[in-house]
C-alpha positions as CSV (number, residue, x, y, z in Angstrom):
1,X,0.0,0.0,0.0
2,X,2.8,2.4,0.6
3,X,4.1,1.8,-2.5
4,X,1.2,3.8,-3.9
5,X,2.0,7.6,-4.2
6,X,-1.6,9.1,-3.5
7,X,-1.9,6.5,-0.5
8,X,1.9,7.6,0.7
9,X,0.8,11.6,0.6
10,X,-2.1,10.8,2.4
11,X,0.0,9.1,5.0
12,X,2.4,12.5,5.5
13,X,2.2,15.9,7.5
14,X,1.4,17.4,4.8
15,X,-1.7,15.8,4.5
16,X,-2.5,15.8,8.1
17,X,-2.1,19.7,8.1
18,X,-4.4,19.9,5.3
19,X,-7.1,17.9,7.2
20,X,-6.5,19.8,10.2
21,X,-7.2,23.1,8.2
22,X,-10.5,21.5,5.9
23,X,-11.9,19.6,9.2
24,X,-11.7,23.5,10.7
25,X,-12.9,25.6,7.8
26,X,-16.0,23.1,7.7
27,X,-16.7,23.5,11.8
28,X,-16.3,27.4,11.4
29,X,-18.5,27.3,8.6
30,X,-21.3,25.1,10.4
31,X,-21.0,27.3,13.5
32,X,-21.5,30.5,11.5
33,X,-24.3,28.4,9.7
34,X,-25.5,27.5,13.6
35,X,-25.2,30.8,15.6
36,X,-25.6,33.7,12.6
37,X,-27.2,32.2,9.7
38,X,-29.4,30.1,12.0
39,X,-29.4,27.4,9.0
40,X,-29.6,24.1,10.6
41,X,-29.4,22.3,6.7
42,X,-26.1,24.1,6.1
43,X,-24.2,23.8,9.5
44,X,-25.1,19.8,8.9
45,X,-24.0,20.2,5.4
46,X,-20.7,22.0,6.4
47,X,-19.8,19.2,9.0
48,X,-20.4,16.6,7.0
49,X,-18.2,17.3,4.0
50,X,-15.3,18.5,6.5
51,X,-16.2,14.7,8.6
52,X,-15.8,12.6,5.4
53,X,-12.8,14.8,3.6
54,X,-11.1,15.1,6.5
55,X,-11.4,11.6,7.7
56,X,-9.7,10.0,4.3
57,X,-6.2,10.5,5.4
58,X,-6.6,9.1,8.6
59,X,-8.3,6.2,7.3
60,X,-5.8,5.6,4.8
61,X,-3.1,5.7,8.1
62,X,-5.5,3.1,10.1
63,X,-5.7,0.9,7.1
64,X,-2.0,0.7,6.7
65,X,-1.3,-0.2,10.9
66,X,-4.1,-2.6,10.7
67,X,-2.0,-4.5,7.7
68,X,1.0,-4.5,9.5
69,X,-1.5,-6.0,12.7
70,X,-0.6,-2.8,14.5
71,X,-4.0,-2.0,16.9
72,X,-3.5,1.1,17.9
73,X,-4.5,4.0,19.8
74,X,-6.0,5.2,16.7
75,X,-8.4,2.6,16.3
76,X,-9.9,4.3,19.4
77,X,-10.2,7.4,17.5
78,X,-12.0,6.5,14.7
79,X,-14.6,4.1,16.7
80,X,-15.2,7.3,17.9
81,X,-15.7,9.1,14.6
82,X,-17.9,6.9,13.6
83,X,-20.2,6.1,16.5
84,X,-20.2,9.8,16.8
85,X,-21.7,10.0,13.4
86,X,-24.6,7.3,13.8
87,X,-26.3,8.8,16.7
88,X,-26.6,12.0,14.6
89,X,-24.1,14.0,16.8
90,X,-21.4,15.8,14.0
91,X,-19.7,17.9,16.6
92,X,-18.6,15.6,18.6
93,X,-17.0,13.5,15.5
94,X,-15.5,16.8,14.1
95,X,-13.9,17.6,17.5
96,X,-12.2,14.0,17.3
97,X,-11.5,14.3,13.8
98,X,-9.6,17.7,14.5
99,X,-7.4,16.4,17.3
100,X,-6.5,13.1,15.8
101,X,-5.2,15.2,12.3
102,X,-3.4,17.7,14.4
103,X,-1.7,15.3,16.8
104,X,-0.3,13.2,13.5
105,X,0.3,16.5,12.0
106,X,2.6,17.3,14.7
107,X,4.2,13.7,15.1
108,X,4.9,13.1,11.5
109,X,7.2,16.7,11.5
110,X,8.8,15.4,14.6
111,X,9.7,12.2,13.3
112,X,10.1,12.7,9.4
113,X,13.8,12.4,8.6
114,X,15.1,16.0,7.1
115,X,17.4,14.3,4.2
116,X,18.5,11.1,2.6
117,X,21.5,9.2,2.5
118,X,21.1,7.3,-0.6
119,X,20.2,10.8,-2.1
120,X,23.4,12.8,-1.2
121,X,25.8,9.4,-1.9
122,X,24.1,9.5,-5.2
123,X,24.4,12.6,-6.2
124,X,28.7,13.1,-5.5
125,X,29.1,9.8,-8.0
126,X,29.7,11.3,-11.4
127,X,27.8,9.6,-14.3
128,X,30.5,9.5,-16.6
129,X,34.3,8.7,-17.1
130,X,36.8,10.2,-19.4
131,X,38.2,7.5,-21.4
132,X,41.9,8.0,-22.7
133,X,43.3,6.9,-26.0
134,X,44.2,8.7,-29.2
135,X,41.4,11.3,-28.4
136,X,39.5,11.5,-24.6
137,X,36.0,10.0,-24.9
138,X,33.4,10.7,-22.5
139,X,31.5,7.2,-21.2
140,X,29.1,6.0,-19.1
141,X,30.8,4.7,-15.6
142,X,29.0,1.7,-16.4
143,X,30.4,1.7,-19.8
144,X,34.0,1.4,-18.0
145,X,35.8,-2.3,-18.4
146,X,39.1,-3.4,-16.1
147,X,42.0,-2.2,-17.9
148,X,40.3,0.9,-18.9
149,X,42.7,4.2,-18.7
150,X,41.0,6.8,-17.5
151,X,41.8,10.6,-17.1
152,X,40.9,12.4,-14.0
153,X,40.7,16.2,-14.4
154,X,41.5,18.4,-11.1
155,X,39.0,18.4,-8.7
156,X,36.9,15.6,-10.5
157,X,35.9,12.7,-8.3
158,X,37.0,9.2,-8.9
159,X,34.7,7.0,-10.6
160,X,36.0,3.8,-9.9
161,X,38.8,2.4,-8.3
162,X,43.0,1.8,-10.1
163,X,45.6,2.9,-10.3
164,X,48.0,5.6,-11.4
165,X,49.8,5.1,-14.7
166,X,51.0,8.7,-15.3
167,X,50.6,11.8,-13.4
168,X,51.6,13.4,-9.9
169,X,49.0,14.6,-7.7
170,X,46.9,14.2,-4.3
171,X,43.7,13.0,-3.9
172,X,41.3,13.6,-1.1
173,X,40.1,10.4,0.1
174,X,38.5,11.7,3.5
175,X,35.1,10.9,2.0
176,X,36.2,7.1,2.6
177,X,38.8,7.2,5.3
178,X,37.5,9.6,7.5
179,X,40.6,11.4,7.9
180,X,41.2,14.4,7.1
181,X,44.4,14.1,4.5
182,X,45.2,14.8,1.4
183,X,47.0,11.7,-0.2
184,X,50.1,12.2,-2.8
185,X,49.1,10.5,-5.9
186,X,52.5,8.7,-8.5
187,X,52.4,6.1,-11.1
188,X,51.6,2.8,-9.3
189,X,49.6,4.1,-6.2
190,X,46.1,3.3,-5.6
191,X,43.1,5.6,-5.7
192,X,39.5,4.8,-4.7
193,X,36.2,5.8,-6.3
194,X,34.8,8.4,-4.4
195,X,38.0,10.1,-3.8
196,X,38.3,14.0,-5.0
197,X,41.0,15.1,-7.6
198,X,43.3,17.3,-6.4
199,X,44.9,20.4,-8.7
200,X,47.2,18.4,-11.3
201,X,45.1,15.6,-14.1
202,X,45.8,11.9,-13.5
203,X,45.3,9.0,-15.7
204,X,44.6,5.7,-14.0
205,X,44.0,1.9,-15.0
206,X,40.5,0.6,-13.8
207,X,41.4,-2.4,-11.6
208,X,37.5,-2.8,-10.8
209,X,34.1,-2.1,-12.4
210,X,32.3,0.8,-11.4
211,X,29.3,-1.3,-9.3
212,X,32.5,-3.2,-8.1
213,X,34.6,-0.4,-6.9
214,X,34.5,1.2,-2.9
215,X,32.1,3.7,-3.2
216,X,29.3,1.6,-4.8
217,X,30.1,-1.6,-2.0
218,X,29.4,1.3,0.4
219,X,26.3,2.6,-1.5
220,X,25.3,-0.9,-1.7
221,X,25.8,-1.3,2.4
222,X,24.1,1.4,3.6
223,X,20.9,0.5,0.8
224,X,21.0,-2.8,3.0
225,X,21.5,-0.7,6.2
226,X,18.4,1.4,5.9
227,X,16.4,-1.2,4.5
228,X,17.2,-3.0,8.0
229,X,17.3,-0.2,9.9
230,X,15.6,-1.6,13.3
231,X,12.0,0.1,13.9
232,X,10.9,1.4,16.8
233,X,7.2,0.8,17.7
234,X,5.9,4.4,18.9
235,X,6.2,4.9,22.5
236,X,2.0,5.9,22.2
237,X,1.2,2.6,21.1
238,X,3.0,0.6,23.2
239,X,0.3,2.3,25.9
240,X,-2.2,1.6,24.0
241,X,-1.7,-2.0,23.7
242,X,-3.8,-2.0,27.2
243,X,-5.2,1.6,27.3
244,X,-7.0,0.6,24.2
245,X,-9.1,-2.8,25.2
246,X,-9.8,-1.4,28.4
247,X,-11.3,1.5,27.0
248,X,-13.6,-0.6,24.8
249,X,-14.6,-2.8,27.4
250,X,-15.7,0.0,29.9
251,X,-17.9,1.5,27.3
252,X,-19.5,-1.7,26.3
253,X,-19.9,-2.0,29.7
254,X,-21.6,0.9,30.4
255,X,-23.7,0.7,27.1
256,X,-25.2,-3.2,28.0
257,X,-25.7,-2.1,31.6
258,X,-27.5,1.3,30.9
259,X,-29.3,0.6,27.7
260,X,-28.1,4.0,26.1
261,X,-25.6,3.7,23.5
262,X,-24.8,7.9,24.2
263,X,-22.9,6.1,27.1
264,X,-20.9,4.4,24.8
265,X,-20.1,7.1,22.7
266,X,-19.1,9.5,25.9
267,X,-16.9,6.9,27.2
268,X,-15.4,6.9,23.8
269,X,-15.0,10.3,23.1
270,X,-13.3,10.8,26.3
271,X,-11.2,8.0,25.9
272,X,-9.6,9.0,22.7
273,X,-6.0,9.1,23.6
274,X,-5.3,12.5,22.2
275,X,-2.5,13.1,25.2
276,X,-0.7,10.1,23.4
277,X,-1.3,11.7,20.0
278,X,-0.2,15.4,20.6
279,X,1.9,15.9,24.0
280,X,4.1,13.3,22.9
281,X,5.0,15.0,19.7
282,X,5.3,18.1,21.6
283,X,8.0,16.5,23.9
284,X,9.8,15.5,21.2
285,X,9.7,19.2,19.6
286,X,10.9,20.6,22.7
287,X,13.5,18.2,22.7
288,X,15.1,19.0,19.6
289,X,15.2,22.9,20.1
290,X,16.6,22.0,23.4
291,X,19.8,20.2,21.2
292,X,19.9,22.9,18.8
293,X,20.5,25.8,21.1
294,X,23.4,23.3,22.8
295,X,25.1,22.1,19.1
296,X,23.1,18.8,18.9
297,X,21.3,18.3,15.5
298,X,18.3,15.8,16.2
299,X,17.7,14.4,12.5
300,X,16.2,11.8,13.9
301,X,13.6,12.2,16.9
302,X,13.1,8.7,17.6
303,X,16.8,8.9,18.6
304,X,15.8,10.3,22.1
305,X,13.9,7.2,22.7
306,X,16.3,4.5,21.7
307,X,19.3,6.2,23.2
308,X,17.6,5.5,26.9
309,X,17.4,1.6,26.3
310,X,20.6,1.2,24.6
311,X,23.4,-1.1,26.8
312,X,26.6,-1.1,24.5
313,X,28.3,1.4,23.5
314,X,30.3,0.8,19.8
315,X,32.7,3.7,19.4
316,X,35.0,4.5,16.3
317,X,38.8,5.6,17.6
318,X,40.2,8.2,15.2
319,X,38.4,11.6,15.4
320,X,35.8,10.2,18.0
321,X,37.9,9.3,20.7
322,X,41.3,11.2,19.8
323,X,41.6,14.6,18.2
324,X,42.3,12.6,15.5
325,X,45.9,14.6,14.9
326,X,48.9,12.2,15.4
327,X,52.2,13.5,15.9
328,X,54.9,12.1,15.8
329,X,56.9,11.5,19.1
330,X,60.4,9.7,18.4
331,X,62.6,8.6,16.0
332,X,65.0,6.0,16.7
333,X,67.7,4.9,14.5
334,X,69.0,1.0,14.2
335,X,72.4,0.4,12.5
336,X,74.2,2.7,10.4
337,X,71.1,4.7,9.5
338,X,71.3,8.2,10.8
339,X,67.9,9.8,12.1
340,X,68.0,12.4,10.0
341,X,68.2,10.0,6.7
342,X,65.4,8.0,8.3
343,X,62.9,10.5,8.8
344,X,63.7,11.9,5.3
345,X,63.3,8.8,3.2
346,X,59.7,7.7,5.4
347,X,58.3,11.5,5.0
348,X,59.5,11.1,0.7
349,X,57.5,7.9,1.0
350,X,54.3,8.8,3.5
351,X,53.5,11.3,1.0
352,X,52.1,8.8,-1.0
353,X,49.6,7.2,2.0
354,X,46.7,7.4,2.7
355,X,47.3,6.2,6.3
356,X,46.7,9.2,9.1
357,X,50.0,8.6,10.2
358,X,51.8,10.1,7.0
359,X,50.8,13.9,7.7
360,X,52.2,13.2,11.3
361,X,55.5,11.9,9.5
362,X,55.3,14.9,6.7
363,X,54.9,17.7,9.3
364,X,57.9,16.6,11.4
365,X,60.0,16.3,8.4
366,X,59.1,19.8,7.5
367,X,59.7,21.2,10.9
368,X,63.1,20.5,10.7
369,X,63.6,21.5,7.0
370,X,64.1,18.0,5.3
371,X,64.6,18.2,1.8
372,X,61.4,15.1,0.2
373,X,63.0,13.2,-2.4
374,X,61.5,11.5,-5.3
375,X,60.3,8.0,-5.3
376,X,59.3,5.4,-7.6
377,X,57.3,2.1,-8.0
378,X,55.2,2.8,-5.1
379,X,52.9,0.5,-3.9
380,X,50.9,-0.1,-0.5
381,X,49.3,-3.9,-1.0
382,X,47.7,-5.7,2.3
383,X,50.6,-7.9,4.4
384,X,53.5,-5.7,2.5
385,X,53.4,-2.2,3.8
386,X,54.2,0.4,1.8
387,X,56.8,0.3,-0.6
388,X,58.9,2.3,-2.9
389,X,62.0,2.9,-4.7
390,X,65.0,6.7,-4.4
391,X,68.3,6.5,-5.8
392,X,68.3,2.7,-6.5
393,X,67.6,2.0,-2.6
394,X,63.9,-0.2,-1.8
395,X,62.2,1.7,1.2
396,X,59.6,0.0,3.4
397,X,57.4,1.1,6.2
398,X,55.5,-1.2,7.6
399,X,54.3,-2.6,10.9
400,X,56.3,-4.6,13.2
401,X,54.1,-7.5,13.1
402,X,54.8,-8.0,9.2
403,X,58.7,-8.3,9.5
404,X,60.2,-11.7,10.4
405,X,60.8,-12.3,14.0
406,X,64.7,-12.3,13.5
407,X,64.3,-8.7,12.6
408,X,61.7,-8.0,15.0
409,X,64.9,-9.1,17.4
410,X,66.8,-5.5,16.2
411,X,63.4,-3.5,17.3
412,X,63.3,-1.5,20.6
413,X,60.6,-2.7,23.0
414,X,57.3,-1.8,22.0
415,X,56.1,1.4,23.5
416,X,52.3,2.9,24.1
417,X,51.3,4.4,21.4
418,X,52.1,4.0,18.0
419,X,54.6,3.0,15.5
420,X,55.7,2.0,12.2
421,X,59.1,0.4,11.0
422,X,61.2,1.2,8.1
423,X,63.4,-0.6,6.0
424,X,66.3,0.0,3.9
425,X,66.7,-2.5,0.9
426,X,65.3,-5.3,3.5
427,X,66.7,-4.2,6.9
428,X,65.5,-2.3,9.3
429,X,66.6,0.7,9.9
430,X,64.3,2.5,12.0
431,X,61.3,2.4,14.0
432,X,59.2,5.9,14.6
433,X,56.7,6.5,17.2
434,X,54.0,8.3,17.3
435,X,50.9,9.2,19.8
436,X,47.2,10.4,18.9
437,X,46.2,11.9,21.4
438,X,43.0,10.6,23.2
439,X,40.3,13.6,24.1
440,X,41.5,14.9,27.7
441,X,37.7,13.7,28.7
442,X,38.0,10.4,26.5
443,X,38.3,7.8,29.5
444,X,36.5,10.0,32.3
445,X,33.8,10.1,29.3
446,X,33.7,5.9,29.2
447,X,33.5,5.4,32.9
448,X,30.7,7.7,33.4
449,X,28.5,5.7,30.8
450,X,27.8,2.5,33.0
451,X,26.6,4.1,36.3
452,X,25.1,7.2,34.9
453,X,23.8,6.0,31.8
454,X,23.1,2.0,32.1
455,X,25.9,1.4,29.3
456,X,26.8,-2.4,30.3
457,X,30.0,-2.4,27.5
458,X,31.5,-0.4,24.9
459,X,33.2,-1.5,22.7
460,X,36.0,0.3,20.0
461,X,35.9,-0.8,16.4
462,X,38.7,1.0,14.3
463,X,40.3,0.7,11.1
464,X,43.4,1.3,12.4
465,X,45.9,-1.7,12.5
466,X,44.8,-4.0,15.6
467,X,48.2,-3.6,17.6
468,X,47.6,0.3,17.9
469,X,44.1,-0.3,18.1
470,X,44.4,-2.8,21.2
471,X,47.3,-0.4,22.8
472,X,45.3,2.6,23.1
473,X,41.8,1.1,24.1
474,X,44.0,-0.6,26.9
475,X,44.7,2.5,27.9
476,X,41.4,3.7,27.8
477,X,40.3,1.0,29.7
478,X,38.0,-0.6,27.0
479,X,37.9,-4.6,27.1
480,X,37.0,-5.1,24.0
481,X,38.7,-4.0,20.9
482,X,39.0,-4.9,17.1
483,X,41.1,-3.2,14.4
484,X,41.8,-3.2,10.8
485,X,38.2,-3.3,10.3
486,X,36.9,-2.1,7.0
487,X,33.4,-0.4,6.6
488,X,31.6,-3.4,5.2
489,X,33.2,-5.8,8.5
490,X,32.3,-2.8,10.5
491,X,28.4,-3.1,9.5
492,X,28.3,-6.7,9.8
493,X,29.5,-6.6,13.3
494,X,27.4,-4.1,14.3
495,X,24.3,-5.6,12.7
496,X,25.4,-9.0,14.3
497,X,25.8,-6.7,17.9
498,X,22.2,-5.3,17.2
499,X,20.7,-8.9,16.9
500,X,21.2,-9.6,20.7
501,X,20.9,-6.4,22.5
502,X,20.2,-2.9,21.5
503,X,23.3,-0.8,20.7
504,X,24.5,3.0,20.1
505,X,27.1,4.1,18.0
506,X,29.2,7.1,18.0
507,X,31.9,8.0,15.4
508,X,32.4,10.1,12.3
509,X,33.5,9.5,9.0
510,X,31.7,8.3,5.8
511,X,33.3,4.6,6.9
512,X,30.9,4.9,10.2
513,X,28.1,5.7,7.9
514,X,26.8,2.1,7.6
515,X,27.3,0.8,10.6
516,X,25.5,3.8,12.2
517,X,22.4,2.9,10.3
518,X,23.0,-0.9,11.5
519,X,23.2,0.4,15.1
520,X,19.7,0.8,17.1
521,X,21.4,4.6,17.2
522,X,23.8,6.2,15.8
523,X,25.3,9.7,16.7
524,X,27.9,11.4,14.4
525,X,30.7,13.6,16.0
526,X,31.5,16.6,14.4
527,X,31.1,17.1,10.6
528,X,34.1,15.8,9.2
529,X,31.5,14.1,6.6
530,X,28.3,14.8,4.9
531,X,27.2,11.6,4.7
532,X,27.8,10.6,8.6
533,X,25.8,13.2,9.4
534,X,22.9,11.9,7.0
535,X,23.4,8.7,8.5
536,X,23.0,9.6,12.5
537,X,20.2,10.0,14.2
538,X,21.8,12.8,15.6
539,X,24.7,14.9,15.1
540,X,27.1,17.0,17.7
541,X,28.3,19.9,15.8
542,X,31.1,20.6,18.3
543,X,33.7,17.5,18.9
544,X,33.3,17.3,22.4
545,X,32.0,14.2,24.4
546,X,30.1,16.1,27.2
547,X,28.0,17.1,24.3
548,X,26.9,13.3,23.7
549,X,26.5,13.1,27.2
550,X,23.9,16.4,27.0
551,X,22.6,14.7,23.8
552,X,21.9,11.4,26.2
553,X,20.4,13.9,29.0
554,X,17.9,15.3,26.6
555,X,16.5,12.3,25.5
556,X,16.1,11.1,29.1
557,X,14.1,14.1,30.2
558,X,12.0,13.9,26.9
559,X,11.2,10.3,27.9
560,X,10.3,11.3,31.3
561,X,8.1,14.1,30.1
562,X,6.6,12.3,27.6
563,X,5.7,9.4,30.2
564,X,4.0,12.2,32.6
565,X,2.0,14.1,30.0
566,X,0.8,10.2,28.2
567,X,0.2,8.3,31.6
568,X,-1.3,11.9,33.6
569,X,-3.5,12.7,30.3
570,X,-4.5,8.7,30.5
571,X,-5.3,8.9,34.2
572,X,-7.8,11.9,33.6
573,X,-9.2,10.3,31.1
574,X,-9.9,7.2,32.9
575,X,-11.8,9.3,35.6
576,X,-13.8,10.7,32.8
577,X,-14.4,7.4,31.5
578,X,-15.9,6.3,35.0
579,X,-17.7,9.8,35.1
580,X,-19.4,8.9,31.5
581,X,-20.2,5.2,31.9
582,X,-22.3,6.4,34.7
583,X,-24.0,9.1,33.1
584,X,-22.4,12.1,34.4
585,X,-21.0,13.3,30.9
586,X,-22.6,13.6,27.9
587,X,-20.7,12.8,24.7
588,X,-20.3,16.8,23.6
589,X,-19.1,17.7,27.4
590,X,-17.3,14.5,27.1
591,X,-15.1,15.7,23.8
592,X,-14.8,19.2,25.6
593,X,-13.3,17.4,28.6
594,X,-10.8,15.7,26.0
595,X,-9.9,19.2,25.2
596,X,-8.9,20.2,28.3
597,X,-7.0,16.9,29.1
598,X,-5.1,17.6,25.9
599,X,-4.6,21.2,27.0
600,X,-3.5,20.2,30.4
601,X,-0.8,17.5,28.8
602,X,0.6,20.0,26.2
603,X,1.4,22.4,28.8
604,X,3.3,19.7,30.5
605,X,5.4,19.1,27.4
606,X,6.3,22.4,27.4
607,X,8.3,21.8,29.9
608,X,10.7,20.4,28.1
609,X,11.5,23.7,26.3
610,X,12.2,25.3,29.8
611,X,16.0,26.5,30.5
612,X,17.4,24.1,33.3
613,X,20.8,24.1,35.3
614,X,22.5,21.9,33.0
615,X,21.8,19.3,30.9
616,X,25.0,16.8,32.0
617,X,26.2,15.5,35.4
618,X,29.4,15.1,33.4
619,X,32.4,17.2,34.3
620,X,34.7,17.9,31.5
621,X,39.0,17.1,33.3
622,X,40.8,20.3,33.2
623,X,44.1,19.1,31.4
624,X,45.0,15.0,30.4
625,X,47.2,15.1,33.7
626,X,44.0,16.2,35.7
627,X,42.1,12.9,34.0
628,X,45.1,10.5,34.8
629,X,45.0,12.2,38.7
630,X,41.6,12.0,38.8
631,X,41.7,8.0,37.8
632,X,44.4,7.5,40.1
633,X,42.2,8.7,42.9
């Protein structure tokens, strides 16, 4: 039925507004008709039409819960309407009819997502390729065939992935890698669809079709991610899942006992669960103004919910829980290698990486005024490191778990933080060091989640090699680790994760992008990448962790709002259900006591709008030494 796009309108705040306005032009009309005109035919006439215009879109909304065998608070509603309208009493069905279109109205704009993934990935890929030969053709990207030389003109984006065969450039791959680099491009290095041509043309060598290549695989993941994207059943009907039947049952109740089916109706009318339809949105409103005078952009309001329930914590490393700015902290030579020499050939050859430790490497060797030399024949496969050629010498940096263990014998002892070692012509000759610097609140952060905010594990996924990765969350006091995880293993661990107990994800990047989708909730850090941000549910526009922690106090205090102004709004309208069955309220004085129930809940949603002290009980350390006091303590 969805499928359909009249039926989907219909099923939108658009259309809800538009009922809300017709069902009110047609009760103004009547009452002019009523208490001017004194033209019983036409006030009839008036509330009519607006009753069965107005009432389409809701139907259409019923029809489509009652195929997915959702019951819900609704269903309540339009009993109402329609009881309403065979005793002969309009104004009591076009009183429901207004509050049930303008409580929708409201929760659809606080629950409809403001932009599309699949919509902004699709619109960066370019459509065509520039084929190169005796003359430059223009092609389809799904025209392009492995082997095919390509020309890349500055500042084009990559349409699938190869390699360079002529040209010297950079590329910036932070759409992919999440960091923040710009990567030297020479015959023989990689380059990844997606990636963004720098100032100087580059022709490469397809190595994969274009539905093959990186970007589409991650396209293709998060399609699968939002088409699996756990739903939430709406906090409203999960109270009417009782409020519902017993409502029913009191005005059959009071009908079979009294003999007057207005008894029914009253009970009815003020039963319809209006404080589920319209304070809860209201909350939810009030929740995300709240975020967007601290920084937090909620894109997704159902967010606030799911945060509250979520036990594990999945966290991304680089840029989430570090500044993501290594530098680099030693170099130590080993043999007859001078420093000097051996930070001069790595920088030459970290130019052409893509790793987050090459700037590190670059900007020390341009602090102290090293000359970069050319290199040749690089290359950066899995297992080998990266590799390249100046002045007739082979240069390697790699990681000290790829060399053989009688070189690994020449190594210094392994130190915290990180490190990469370099070879000349097969021996090593040096091993550099490096730190990235955690977030001074990074580990004060993680221990405040489990006894302030129920989180029972967290756990760091990274795509960072799994010896730096398991060094630093050791130090951050985080059990359980993985590195070298790529976006697609990142998704299907999540998604796995998901399957047995509901989850939260924080990170940025467009490499967190999928598994944020996969998570019950995701929350993007900073704006490092469109398409992160398109894929959280919400997104903190400073990098700071006290603001996830405000983020986490919002949505509590939204809950808890939305709780009082439901369950209080359902309590009233259980007295007046008692109050009807008995006789005491007639079905117009029993819609007109809805309307003050309803007022009486709004108002306590508003609440949520109102400045408080703070909106975190979590206290930022001073400096990293402060942190490392405070832990010692």
């Amino acid at each position: 039925m969805q499928s359909n796009p009249v039926l989907k309108w219909l099923d939108s705040p658009p259309a809800y507004i538009a009922t809300a306005a017709y069902i009110s032009a047609g009760m103004v009309i009547a009452l002019v008709a009523k208490l001017l005109l004194h033209q019983p035919r036409i006030e009839s006439i008036s509330l009519w039409v607006g009753i069965v215009g107005a009432s389409l879109p809701l139907l259409v909304s019923l029809g489509q819960q009652v195929l997915r065998g959702n019951f819900s608070v609704d269903l309540l509603a339009l009993m109402s309407i329609v009881t309403s309208l065979i005793l002969g009493q309009p104004w009591v069905a076009a009183i429901v009819v207004l509050m049930l279109s303008g409580g929708q109205a409201l929760e659809g704009f606080a629950t409809a997502r403001a932009s599309s993934v699949l919509n902004a990935l699709a619109k960066r890929m370019p459509q065509t390729a520039h084929r190169a030969g005796e003359s430059v053709t223009d092609i389809s990207i799904d025209a392009i065939k492995v082997g095919d030389e390509l020309l890349i003109y500055p500042h084009e984006i990559c349409p699938v992935d190869g390699e360079v065969i002529s040209g010297q450039g950079s590329m910036d791959e932070s759409y992919l890698t999440g960091e923040p680099f710009q990567i030297d491009k020479a015959p023989g290095v990689a380059v990844l669809s997606g990636s963004i041509n720098g100032n100087a043309a580059l022709t490469i060598r397809a190595t994969k079709l274009a539905i093959d290549s990186r970007y589409a695989k991650i396209v293709e993941v998060l399609h699968a991610s939002e088409e699996n994207r756990p739903q939430i059943q709406r906090l409203g009907d999960r109270l009417g899942s009782w409020y519902t039947p017993v409502a029913v049952a009191i005005a059959l109740a009071s009908w079979l006992l009294s003999g007057q089916p207005e008894r029914f109706l009253a009970v009815l009318v003020i039963a319809t669960p209006c404080p589920l339809l319209i304070s809860i949105p209201v909350a939810i409103i009030g929740a995300i103004s709240v975020g967007a005078r601290l920084g937090i952009i909620i894109k997704d309001p159902s967010i606030l919910e799911k945060m509250e329930t979520c036990r594990v914590l999945i966290v991304d490393k680089t840029g989430t829980l570090t500044y993501g700015k290594p530098y680099l902290t030693e170099v130590l030579s080993v043999g007859s290698a001078e420093r000097a020499q051996v930070l001069q050939y790595v920088a030459s050859l970290e130019r052409y990486s893509k790793h987050p430790l090459a700037g590190a490497v670059i900007a020390a060797a341009e602090a102290e005024h090293l000359t970069l030399l050319k290199v040749a024949d690089v290359s950066e496969g899995p297992g080998t490191g990266l590799v390249g050629h100046i002045a007739g010498h082979q240069l390697t940096v790699t990681g000290r778990g790829k060399i053989s263990v009688a070189m690994s014998h020449q190594l210094p002892p392994v130190a915290p933080g990180l490190e990469c070692v370099f070879l000349l012509d097969g021996a090593v000759a040096g091993v550099l060091q490096f730190e990235d610097q955690p977030r001074k609140e990074t580990r004060s952060f993680l221990h405040h989640l489990g006894p302030k905010h129920a989180i029972q594990q967290v756990i760091l996924l990274s795509g960072d090699r799994p010896a730096e990765v398991a060094a630093f969350a050791h130090g951050m006091g985080i059990a359980s680790a993985f590195g070298g995880m790529s976006p697609e293993e990142k998704v299907e661990f999540v998604r796995e994760k998901t399957s047995k107990v509901r989850t939260l994800y924080l990170g940025d990047g467009i490499n967190d992008a999928p598994a944020m989708m996969a998570a019950t909730a995701g929350i993007a850090l900073g704006v490092n990448s469109d398409i992160t941000s398109e894929a959280a549910g919400a997104v903190i526009l400073q990098s700071s962790l006290q603001s996830v922690d405000e983020l986490l106090h919002i949505g509590r205090r939204m809950r808890m709002i939305a709780l009082t102004s439901a369950i209080g709004g359902m309590g009233l309208s259980v007295l007046g259900m008692a109050a009807a069955s008995l006789g005491l309220i007639t079905p117009i004085q029993g819609a007109l006591g809805q309307e003050i129930i309803d007022l009486l809940s709004i108002l306590n949603s508003l609440r949520m709008i109102l400045p408080t002290a703070t909106m975190s009980d979590f206290n930022v350390p001073a400096t990293a030494a402060h942190m490392r006091e405070a832990d010692a303590a």
